[in-house]
VOGU-3710 file (C-alpha; in Angstrom, 3 decimals, decimal comma):
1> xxxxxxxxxx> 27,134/6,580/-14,512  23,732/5,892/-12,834  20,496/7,394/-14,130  18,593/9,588/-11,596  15,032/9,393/-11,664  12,805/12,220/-9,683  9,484/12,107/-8,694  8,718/14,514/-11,763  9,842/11,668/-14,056  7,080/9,349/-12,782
11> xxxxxxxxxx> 3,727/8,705/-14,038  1,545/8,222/-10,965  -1,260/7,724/-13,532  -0,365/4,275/-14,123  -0,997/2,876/-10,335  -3,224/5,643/-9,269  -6,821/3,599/-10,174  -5,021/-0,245/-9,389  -5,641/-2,239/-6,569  -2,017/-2,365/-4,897
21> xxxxxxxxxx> -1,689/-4,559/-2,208  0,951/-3,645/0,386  1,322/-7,306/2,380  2,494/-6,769/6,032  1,800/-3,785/8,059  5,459/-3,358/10,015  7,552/-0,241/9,763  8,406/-0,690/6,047  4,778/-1,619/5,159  2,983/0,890/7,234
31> xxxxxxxxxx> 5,396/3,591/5,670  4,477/2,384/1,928  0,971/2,224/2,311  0,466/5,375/3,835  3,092/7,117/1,152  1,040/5,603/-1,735  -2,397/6,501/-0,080  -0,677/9,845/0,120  0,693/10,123/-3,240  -2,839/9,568/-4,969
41> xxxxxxxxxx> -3,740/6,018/-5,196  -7,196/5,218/-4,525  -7,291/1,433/-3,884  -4,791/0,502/-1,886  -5,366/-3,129/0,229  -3,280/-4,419/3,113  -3,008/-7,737/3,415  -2,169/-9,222/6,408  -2,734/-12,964/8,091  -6,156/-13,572/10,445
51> xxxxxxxxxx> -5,463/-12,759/13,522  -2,956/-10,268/13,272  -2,521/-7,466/15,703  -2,084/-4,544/13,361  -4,940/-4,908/11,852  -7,129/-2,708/13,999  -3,497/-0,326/13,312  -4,193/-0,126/9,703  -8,109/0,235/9,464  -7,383/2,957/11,983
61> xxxxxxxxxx> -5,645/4,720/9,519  -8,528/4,478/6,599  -7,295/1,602/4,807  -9,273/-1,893/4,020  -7,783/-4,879/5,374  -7,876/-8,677/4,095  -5,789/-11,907/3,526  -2,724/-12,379/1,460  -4,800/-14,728/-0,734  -7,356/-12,027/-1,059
71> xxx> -5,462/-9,494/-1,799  -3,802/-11,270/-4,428  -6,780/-11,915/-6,612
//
């Protein structure tokens, strides 16, 4: 049998004051970001390639944009 976990069971202390990168900004990355914004995290980065037309999408919505490589430092 498979263990259920609920949100209760989580410790959103642990990622709340990280930098968490969410790379892309599609429909699965625009939904994360936003969901972990939501949730309480505080530093949350999307990294995206130069040039890319959803960045203007994302800073729209409050969060910082920069490259993959500088997101992963």
């Amino acid at each position: 049998m498979a263990t259920v976990y609920y949100e209760a069971d989580a410790d959103r202390s642990f990622i709340a004051d990280r930098k968490v990168a969410v790379i892309g900004y599609g429909s699965q990355g625009h939904a994360h970001a936003l969901n972990l914004r939501d949730s309480g995290c505080k530093n949350i980065v999307v990294a995206l390639r130069a040039g890319s037309p959803t960045v203007k999408k994302a800073e729209g919505e409050g969060l910082k944009v920069m490259t993959v490589v500088e997101a992963a430092k």
